[in-house]
Each structure stands twice: as structure tokens, then as C-alpha cells.
C-alpha positions in Angstrom: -19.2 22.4 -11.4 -22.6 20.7 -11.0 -23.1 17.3 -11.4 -25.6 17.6 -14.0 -22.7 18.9 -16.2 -20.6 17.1 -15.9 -22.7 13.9 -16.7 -23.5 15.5 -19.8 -19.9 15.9 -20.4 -19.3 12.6 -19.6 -21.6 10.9 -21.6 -24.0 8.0 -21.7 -20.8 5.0 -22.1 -19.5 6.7 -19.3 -22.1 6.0 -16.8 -22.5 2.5 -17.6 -23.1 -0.4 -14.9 -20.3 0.2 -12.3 -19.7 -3.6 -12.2 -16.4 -3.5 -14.0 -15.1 -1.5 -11.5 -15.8 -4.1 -9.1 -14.1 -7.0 -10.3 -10.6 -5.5 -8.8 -9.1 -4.0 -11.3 -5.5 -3.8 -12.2 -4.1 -0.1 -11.6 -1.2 1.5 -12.8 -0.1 4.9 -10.9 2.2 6.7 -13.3 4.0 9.1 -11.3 6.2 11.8 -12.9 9.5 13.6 -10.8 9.4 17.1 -11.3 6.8 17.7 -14.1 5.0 21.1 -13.6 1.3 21.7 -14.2 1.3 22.8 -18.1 4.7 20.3 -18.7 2.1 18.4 -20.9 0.8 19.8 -24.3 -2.6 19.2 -23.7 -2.3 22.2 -20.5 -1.5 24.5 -23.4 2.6 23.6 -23.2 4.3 25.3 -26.9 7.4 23.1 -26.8 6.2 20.0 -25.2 5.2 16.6 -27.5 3.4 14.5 -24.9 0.2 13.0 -27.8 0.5 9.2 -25.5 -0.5 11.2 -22.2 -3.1 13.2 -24.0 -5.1 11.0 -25.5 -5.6 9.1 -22.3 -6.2 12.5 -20.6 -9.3 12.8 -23.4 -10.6 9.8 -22.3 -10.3 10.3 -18.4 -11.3 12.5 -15.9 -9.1 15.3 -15.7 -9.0 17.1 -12.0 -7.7 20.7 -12.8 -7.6 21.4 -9.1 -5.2 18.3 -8.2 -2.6 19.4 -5.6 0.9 17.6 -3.8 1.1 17.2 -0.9 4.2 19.3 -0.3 6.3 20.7 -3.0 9.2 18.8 -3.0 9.7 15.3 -3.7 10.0 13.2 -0.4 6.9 14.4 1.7 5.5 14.3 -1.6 5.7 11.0 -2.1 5.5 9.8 1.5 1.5 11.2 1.3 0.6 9.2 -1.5 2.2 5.9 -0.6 1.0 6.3 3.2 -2.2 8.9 2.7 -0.6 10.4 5.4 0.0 14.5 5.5 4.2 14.7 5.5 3.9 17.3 8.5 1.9 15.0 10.7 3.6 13.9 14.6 6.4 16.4 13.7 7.8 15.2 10.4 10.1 17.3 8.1 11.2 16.5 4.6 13.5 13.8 5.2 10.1 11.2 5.6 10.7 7.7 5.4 7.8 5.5 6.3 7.8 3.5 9.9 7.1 0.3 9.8 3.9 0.3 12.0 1.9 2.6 8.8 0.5 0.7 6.1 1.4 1.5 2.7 -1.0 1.3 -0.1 0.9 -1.3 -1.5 0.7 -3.5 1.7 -3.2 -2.9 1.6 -3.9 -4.3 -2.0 -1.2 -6.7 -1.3 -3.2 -8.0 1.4 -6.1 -8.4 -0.9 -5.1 -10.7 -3.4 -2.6 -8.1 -5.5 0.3 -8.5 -7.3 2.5 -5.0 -6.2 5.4 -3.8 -8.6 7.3 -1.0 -7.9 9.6 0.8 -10.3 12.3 4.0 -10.5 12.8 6.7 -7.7 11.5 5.4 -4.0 13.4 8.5 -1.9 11.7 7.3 1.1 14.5 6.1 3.9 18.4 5.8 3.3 18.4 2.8 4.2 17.1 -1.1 2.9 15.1 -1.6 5.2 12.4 1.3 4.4 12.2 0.4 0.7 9.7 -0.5 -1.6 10.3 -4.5 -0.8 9.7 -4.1 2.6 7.0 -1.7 1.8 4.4 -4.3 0.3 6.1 -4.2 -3.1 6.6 -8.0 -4.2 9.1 -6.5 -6.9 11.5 -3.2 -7.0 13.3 -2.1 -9.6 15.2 1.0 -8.8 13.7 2.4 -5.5 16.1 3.2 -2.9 17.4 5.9 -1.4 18.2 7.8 -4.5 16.6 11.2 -5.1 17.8 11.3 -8.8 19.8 8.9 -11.0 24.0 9.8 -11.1 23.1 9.4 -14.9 20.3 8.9 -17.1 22.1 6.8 -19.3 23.7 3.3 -18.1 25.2 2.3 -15.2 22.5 4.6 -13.7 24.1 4.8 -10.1 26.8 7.1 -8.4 29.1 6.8 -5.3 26.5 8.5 -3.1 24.2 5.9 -3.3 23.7 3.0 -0.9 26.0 0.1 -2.7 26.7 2.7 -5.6 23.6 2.0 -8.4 20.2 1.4 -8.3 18.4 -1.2 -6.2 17.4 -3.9 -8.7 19.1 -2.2 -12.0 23.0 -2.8 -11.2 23.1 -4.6 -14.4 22.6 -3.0 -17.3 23.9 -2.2 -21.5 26.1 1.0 -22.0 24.0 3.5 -23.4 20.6 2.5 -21.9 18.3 5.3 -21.2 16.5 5.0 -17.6 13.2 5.9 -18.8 13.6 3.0 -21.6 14.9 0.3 -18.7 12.2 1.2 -16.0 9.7 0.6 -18.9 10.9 -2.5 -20.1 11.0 -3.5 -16.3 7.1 -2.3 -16.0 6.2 -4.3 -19.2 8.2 -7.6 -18.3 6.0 -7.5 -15.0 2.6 -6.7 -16.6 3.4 -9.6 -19.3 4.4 -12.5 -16.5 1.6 -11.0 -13.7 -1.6 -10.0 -15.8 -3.7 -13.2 -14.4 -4.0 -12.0 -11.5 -4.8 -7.9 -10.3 -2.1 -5.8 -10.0 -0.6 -2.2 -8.6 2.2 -1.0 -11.2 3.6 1.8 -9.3 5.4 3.5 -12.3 7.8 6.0 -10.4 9.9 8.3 -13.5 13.0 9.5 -12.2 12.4 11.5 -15.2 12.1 14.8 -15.6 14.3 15.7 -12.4 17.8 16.9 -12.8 20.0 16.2 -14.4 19.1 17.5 -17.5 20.4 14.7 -19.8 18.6 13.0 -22.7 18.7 11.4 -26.5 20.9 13.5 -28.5 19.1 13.0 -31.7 16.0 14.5 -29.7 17.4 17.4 -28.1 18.3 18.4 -31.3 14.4 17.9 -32.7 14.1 20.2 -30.1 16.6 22.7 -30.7 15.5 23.0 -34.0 11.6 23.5 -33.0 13.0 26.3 -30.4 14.1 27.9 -33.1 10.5 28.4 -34.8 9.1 29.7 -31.3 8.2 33.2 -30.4 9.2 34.3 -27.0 8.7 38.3 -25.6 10.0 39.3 -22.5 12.9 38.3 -20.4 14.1 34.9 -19.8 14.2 35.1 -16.0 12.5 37.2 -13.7 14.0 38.5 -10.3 11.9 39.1 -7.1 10.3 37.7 -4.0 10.3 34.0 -5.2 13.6 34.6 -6.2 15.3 33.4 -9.6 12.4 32.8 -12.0 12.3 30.7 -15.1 9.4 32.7 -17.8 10.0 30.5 -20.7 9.8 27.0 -21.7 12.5 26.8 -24.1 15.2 23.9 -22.6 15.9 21.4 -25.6 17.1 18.7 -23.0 14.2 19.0 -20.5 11.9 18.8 -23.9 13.5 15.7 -25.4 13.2 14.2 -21.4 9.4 14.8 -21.5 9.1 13.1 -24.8 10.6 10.0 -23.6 8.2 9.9 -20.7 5.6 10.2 -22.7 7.2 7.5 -24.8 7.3 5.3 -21.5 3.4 6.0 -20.9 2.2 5.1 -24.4 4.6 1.8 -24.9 2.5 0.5 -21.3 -0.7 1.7 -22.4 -0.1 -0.5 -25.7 0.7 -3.5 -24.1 -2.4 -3.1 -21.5 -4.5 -2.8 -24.7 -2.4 -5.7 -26.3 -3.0 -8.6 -23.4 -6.3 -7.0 -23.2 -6.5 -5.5 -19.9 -6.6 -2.0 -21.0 -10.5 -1.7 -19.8 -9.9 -3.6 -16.9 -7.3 -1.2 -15.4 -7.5 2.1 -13.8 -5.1 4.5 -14.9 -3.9 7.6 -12.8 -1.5 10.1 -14.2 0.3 12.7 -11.9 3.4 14.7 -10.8 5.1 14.8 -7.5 4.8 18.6 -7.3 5.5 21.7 -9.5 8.3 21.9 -12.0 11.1 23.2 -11.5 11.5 27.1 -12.3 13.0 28.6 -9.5 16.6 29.5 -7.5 17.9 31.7 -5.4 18.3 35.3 -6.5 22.1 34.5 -7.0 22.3 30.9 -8.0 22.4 30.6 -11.7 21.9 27.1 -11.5 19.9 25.6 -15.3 16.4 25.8 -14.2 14.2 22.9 -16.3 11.0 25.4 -17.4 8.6 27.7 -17.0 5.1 27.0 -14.4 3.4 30.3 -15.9 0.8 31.9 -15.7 1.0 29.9 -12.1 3.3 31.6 -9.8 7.0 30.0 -9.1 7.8 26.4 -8.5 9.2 23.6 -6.8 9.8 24.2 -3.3 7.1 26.8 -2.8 3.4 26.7 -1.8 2.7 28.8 -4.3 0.4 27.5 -7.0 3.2 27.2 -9.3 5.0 23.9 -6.7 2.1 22.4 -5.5 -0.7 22.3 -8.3 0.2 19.5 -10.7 -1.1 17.6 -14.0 -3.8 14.8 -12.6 -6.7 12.4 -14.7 -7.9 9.3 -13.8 -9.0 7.0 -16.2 -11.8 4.5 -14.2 -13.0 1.7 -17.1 -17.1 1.6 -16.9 -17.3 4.7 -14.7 -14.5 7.4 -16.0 -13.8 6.4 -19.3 -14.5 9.3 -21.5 -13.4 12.9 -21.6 -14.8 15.1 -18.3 -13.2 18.2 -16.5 -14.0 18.5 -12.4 -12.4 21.2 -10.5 -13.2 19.5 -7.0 -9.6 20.0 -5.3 -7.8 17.0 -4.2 -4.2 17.0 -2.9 -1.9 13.6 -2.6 -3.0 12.2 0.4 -6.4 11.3 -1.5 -5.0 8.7 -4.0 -4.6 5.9 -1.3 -7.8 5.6 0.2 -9.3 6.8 -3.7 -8.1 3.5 -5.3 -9.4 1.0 -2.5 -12.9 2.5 -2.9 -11.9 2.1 -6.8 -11.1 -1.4 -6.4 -14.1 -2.2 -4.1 -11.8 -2.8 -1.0 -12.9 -1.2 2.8 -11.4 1.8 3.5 -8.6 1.9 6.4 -8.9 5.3 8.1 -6.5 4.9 10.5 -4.1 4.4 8.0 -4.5 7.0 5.2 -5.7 9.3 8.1 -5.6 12.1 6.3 -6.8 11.1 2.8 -10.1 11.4 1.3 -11.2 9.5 -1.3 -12.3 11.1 -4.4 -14.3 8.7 -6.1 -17.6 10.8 -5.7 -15.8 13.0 -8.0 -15.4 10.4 -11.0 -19.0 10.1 -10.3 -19.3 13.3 -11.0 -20.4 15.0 -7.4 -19.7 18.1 -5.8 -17.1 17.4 -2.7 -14.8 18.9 -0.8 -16.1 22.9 -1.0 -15.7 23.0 2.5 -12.9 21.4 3.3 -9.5 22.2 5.1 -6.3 21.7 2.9 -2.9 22.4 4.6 0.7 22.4 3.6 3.6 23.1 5.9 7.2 23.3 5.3 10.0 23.8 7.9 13.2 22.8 5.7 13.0 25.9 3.1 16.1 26.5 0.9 16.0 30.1 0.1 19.5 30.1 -1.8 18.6 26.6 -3.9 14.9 26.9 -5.2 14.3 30.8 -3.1 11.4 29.4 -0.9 11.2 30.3 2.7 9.5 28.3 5.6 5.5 28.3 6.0 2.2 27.3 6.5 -0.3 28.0 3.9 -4.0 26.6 3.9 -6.6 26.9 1.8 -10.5 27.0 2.6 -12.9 27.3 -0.3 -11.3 29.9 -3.0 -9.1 31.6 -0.2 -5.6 30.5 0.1 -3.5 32.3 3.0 0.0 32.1 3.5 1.8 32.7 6.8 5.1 32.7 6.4 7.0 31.3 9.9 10.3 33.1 10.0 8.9 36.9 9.2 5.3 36.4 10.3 4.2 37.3 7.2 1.0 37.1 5.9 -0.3 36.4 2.2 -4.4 36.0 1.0 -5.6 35.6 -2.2 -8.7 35.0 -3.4 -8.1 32.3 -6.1 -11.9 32.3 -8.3 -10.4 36.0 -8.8 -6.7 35.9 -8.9 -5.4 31.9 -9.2 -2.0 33.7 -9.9 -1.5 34.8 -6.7 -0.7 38.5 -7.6 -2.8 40.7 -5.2 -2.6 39.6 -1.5 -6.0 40.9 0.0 -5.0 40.0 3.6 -5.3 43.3 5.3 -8.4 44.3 3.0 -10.3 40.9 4.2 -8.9 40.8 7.8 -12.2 38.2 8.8 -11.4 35.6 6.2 -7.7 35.9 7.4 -8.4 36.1 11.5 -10.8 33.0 10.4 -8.3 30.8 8.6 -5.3 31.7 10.8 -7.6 30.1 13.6 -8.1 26.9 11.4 -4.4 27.0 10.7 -3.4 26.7 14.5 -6.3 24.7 15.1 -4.9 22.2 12.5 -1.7 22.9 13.8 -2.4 21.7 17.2 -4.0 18.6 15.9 -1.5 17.3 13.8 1.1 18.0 16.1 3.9 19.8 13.4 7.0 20.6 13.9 8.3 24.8 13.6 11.3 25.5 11.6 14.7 23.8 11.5 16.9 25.9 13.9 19.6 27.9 11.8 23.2 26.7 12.7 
């Protein structure tokens, strides 16, 4: 995409004077558990009902080549908080942030913001790595729970720290998480907008399990009903157990009240007045999940196609997510980039937003990707890596690798087989035809860059198998 383009695109009020974006403006990071690439009905979704996220989306800059940093939820999360890659000095999954990195939240807290954090955290199981000793003057739910024991009131289960939710023990039978962190996200933008703020909006939602509004899931019964579906509902083969439809009522009627949850704060930003004074971001953790095990017959939530597989591979499919930023005065009406970014990006990204210094040695690994808002070509030549040790082949039917991607070539090398995968994505983004022995220079020439990265970040191999 050329910049001249996408100026066109982006029209005349969106290249206005930049000076809005300097004031510090307020930023809400709306961050979704779960939620595949076309989980929203402006990516071309049949069942979904998500109108509040898309007509945001058409007045944003929508990155169709946004990535995760991993494609599960912890290292997924631990890049964007840290702008840290999760494999970095030997890390696996189980991330929790030392004290000595500095969080996004500690760097705008540091200048002059007001930090709230809100629903799943996942990063430490214990206190003292949580959002409030993270840089997050308030936390309402973030602790070491990966999921909620319920989605409807009291919220917590006997596996958690203290049994609930950090900050929502208290509670009405019958409330709906998605509702309470909401409320909790709208009572702090009401008592804080004077001053800028980050509203780090954390859904536990869509993540298992599958529970929502009955009088919704039955909308959505109803509207499955009316949809056509050929094929199979599951496929069987190397990714193991795969999901081809999007037809779960429950998972629907979940999406729907995330949505809900993004248009009732985007009101009340537009009803104090502050809508064109904060930046917006929209996003997923990773890749929905579609996948098990060739045995499990666990419910799986929906359906990544035409991407290949899901949560817990590095398949296109578990780490390409939904992604638009909406930048008042410089990103502010409709515009498509396909510069790739991956999660790392969003810390270092929303300083230069806010007119802050950069901090390399924190967010080490990030890049900011403002020049794309702007509209400029970036990162065509750069290195992206993911690396997972901790697969779980009879869960989600992933297996342990390092995959990196240069350009339009992706290569997977898969770490207990020595397998090797390449595809050319401008020619086949489904990963279908692995070209690896047919383009042996390309693969020779990113397995270098692989070790070579390897070497540098200092990664760990696999788990040892008890």
C-alpha cells in the first residue's frame, strides 16, 4: 500500500493539524480474550452482531496485518503491557512481569496519567504482580485468573487467589461480567475525565466458558436456523480437531455483549465530550478458539476460516487478530494499511501517540506504528518471530515451534520433528502449500535469521516431557 493511497482514502479531515494529538490524549485499549480475526461482522462474520465496533472500525484505521504476540493468552498479554517479546531471557508461557520492566501503565503514569485497569490480568499468581503494583492506580478484576468460574455473579471460583475477583467480590446475583467491568470502566471515566487517562478495558469475554443472556442465545438460535452451512462441521487433520462453522448460539450472544460493552463507553466518551480527545485501539489477544486435539471433543467457540486453525498455533488462524486505531485529528476516518504489526508494538505506539519519549530499553522489542496512521510504508523488511515451547497437542492440537516471518514468507520449524513449513503468504495467506523444499534459499536464509534471533534473545527449547 503506498502512501499516496492511502491519504486519498483517508481524506482531507483526516490529515488535519496533528496538534490534537499532542495535547495527551486520553486512550482506551479495548482488549478482547479469545476473539478470532473475522469474530466481528465487519471481517465478513454471518452470525456475529458487533454494529458498536464497526462503526468505530469505519472511522479508524484498520491494520489488516495486526498479529499477537503468541497465541495464547499470557505471553500475549505480557508483550503488550511490557513491549517485550514473551520468549525473550528464556521465558515460557507462564509470564508474569518482574518488577525491574516498566509497564506501559507505569510510563504514562509517570507522566501525569490517570491508569485504570479492568477484567482478566493473567500475569503472575500472585498479588504482588498485578495490575496495582503494575502502574494501574485502580483494578477491577485483574488477578491471577485466566477466565471467570462464571460469567454471571459471584464471578470467582475456589481456584482463584482468595476465591473471586480482585476488586469485584461484591456483587448482585445475576450480574453479567461484561455488564460489571463496564459499569466499573464508566464509573472511572465519569470521576477521572479532567485529567488524561489509560482505560485498559481487559474482556474476559469471549474465553470459555461458553455462558451468556438466555434471551440472547435464543436470538441466536433462532438466526442459526436461517443460515446456510455446506460441508462438515469439523475437520480432522494435522492441526488437529477443527471447528469449519461459526454457528455457537452462546459464543454469538457473548460477542454481542462485548460489543454492547464497547458502544455503552464510546457513548459516554462522546457524552462528557472527550470522544475526539481519546485514542481508541481495538484488538484480540490472539486467534479464536477453533481447535482440539484429534480426540478431545471439547465445545470449540467458532470457526477462524478461510485462516488456517486457531488458538495455540502460529498458524495465521491463532496469531492474526481484529486491530483499528482510531487517532482524533490524525486517524479519524475510514483507511485500510496492511503494514504488519504484532503486540509488542502497542506500548511504544501510544507514547509517540501521546507525544511522550520513547523508552527502548523498556519496550525493547516494540516498534511504534505511528508512521502507519500517517499513512507510510514500514516494516517490509523487518524480522517478526514467535516461539512456543509449552504446546498442548491433546487440548488445542498445537505442537512446539519457531516460526518467523520476513516480507510475505512465513517459515515454520517445528522443534520436536525438525519439521519445516514455507509459505508464501501474497500467494497463499491460508497456509496450504508449503514451498520449503521448492525455495530452499528463502528457507536456508530465514532459518539463519531464525537462529540468529534465537541466539539474541536468548530463548528457551521445549519443556522436557515427564
Amino acid at each position: 500500500m503506498k502512501k499516496r493511497n492511502f491519504l486519498l482514502s483517508l481524506g482531507l479531515a483526516g490529515i488535519a493539524s496533528l496538534a490534537v494529538a499532542q495535547e495527551k490524549p486520553n486512550i482506551l485499549f479495548f482488549l478482547v480474550d479469545d476473539l478470532g480475526w473475522n469474530d466481528i461482522s465487519a471481517n465478513g462474520s454471518k452470525l456475529y452482531e458487533t454494529p458498536n465496533i464497526d462503526d468505530v472500525a469505519n472511522e479508524s484505521v484498520y491494520f489488516s496485518n495486526a498479529y499477537s504476540a503468541y497465541p495464547r493468552c499470557v505471553p500475549s498479554r505480557y508483550a503488550m503491557i511490557t513491549g517485550r517479546h514473551p520468549a525473550r531471557d528464556g521465558q515460557t508461557d507462564g509470564n508474569k512481569i518482574k518488577h525491574e520492566e516498566t509497564t506501559l501503565a507505569e510510563a504514562l503514569k509517570l507522566n501525569g496519567y490517570g491508569t485504570f485497569f479492568t477484567g482478566k490480568w493473567h500475569l503472575g499468581k500472585t498479588e504482588e504482580f498485578w495490575p496495582h503494583n503494575h502502574g494501574f492506580d485502580v483494578n477491577m478484576g485483574g488477578c491471577d485468573a485466566g477466565s471467570p468460574g462464571s460469567y454471571f455473579y459471584p464471578f470467582g471460583s475456589e481456584k482463584f487467589i482468595n476465591g473471586s475477583l480482585y476488586g469485584l467480590e461484591e456483587g448482585e446475583k445475576g450480574d453479567y461480567i461484561t455488564d460489571r467491568l463496564t459499569s466499573e470502566t464508566l464509573k472511572y471515566i465519569r470521576e477521572n475525565h479532567d485529567k488524561p487517562f489509560l482505560a485498559y478495558v481487559a474482556h474476559y469475554a469471549v474465553h470459555t466458558p461458553l455462558q451468556a443472556k438466555e434471551e440472547r442465545i435464543a436470538y441466536y438460535e433462532e438466526k442459526i436456523k436461517n443460515l446456510e452451512f455446506e460441508g462438515d462441521e469439523y475437520g480432522y487433520g494435522p492441526d488437529g480437531r477443527v471447528k469449519l462453522r461459526q454457528d455457537n448460539a452462546i459464543y454469538a450472544a457473548m460477542v454481542e455483549s462485548m460489543d454492547d460493552s464497547f458502544g455503552a463507553i464510546i457513548e459516554e466518551l462522546k457524552k462528557l465530550g472527550i470522544y475526539d480527545h481519546t485514542i481508541i485501539i481495538f484488538t484480540s489477544d490472539h486467534g479464536g478458539l477453533s481447535n482440539s486435539g484429534l480426540e478431545n471433543k471439547r465445545a470449540l467457540a467458532t470457526s477462524n476460516l478461510p485462516l488456517r486453525a486457531g488458538k495455540g498455533h502460529i498458524y495465521e488462524g491463532g496469531i492474526k487478530v481484529p486491530m483499528f486505531v482510531r487517532w482524533p485529528g490524525v486517524a479519524d476516518v475510514h483507511a485500510t494499511t496492511d503494514v504488519v504489526i504484532t503486540g509488542m508494538d502497542y506500548f511504544p505506539s501510544i507514547l509517540e501517540m501521546c507525544g511522550l519519549p520513547l523508552l527502548p530499553d523498556a519496550h525493547i522489542d516494540g516498534k511504534s506504528f505511528v508512521p502507519a496512521l500517517k499513512g507510510e510504508v514500514m516494516n517490509e523488511n523487518r524480522i517478526f518471530t514467535w516461539h512456543q515451547t509449552s504446546a498442548r497437542p491433546t487440548s488445542t492440537g498445537d505442537h512446539n515451534s519457531t516460526v518467523i516471518r520476513k516480507g510475505n514468507f512465513k517459515l515454520h520449524y517445528f522443534l520436536d520433528d525438525e519439521k519445516i513449513e514455507l509459505y508464501d503468504l501474497s500467494k497463499d495467506p491460508y497456509e496450504k502449500n508449503n514451498i520449503a523444499e521448492d525455495t530452499m534459499g528463502v528457507t536456508k536464509c530465514l532459518m539463519k535469521k531464525m537462529n540468529e534471533w534465537k541466539d539474541e534473545a536468548k530463548v528457551s527449547g521445549p519443556k522436557k516431557k515427564k
